[in-house]
N, C-alpha and C positions, 0 to 999 in steps of 0.2 A: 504494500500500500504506500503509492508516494505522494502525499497530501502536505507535505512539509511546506512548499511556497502556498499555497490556499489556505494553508492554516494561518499561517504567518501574519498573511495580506490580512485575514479576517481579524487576529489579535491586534493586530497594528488597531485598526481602527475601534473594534471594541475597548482597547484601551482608553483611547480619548478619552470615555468615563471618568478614568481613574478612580478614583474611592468610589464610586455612584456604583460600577459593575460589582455586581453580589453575585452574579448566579451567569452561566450562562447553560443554554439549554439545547439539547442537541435531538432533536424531531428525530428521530430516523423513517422511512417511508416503510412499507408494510410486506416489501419482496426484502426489507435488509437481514437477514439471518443472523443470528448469532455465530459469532469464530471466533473462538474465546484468542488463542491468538492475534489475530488482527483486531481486537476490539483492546485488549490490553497493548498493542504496540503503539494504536490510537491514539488511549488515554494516559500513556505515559508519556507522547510527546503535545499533547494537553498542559499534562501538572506539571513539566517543567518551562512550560511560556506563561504561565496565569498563576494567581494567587485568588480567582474567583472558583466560586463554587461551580460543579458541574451538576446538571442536573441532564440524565437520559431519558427522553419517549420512545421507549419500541413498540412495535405496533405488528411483529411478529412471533406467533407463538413460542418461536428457540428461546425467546428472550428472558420467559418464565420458568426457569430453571433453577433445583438449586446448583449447579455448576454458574450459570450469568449472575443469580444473585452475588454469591459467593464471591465472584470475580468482581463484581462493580463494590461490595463491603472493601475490598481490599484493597479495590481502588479510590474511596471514600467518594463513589458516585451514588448520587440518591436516583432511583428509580420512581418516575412520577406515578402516581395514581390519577388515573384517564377517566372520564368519560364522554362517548361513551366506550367500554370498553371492548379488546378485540377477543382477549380470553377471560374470564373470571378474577386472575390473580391481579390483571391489570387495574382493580378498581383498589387496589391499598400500595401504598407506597412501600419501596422493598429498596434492595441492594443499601448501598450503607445510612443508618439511621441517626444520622450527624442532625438533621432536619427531614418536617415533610413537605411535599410538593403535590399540590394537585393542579390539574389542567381538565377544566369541565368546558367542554364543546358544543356542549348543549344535545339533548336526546329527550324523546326520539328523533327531532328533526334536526341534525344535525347544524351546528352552528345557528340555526334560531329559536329553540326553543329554551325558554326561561326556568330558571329553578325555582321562583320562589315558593312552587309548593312543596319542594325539596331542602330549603334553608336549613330548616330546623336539625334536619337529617344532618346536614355538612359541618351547621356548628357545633353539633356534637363530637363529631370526630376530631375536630381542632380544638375544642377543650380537651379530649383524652389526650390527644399529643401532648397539646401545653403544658399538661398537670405533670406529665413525663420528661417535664424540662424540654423538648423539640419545640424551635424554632417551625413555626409552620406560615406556609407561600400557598396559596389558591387565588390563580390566573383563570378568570371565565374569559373564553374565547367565542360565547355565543354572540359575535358583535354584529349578526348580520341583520338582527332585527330589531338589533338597540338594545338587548335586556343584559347588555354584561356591565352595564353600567350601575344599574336599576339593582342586579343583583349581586351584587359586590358591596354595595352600600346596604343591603337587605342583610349579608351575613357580617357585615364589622357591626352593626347594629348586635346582632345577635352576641356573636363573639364576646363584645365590648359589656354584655348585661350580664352573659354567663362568668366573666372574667372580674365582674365586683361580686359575685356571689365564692369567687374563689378568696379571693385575696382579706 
């Protein structure tokens, strides 16, 4: 795999950031297979260009593995929790639990359909992380019919109520 100059080019400019870059996020598409090989030679010429966090989307079933999880813990990559999802294990975040990641895309219809009869559901899982010390990141990507705004603000509402009930 020789992605060394496209990596580069792409770090050079997420850099620009500098402090602001937390996370960067790597989609993969749905024919990408896991090779534990080429996926660790990847991410190690990753963690030595960045000081940001990696977060993976696979979207192929090799990817739920415990041999991939294994490999991404070690590699201290967080495995998103999707929806909607492609297999089962994709709906909870996996591989290393430094923090969690979710990326809701809205379902059934994808990219437009709204959570908010799901909120309540979501802030619970990000209070159980919280309570657990995890840093937790939930990105709604349903922006095609305007409710990732609408519901993002619907669950820091929630979050934010549950979280004086903790403290």
């Amino acid at each position: 795999m020789d992605c060394h100059e496209p990596l580069a080019a792409f770090l050079d400019q997420a850099h620009c950031l500098r402090e602001k870059l937390a996370i960067i996020l790597l989609q993969l598409p749905p024919k990408f297979q896991f090779e534990a090989d080429l996926v660790e030679r990847f991410f190690n010429q990753l963690a030595v260009r960045t000081s940001a966090a990696v977060v993976c989307e696979p979207r192929n079933a090799t990817w739920f593995t415990e041999e991939a999880d294994d490999l991404l813990k070690r590699m201290k990559v967080v495995r998103v929790a999707a929806d909607p999802v492609t297999v089962p294990a994709a709906a909870t975040p996996g591989g290393w639990r430094g923090f969690s990641y979710w990326r809701l895309h809205g379902s059934p219809v994808i990219y437009r359909s709204s959570y908010a009869d799901r909120i309540r559901s979501y802030a619970d899982r990000l209070d159980r992380e919280m309570t657990r010390g995890r840093e937790c990141w939930c990105i709604f990507d349903n922006t095609a019919s305007s409710a990732a705004i609408s519901d993002a603000l619907l669950l820091r509402r929630a979050v934010d109520v549950d979280q004086s009930r903790l403290a």
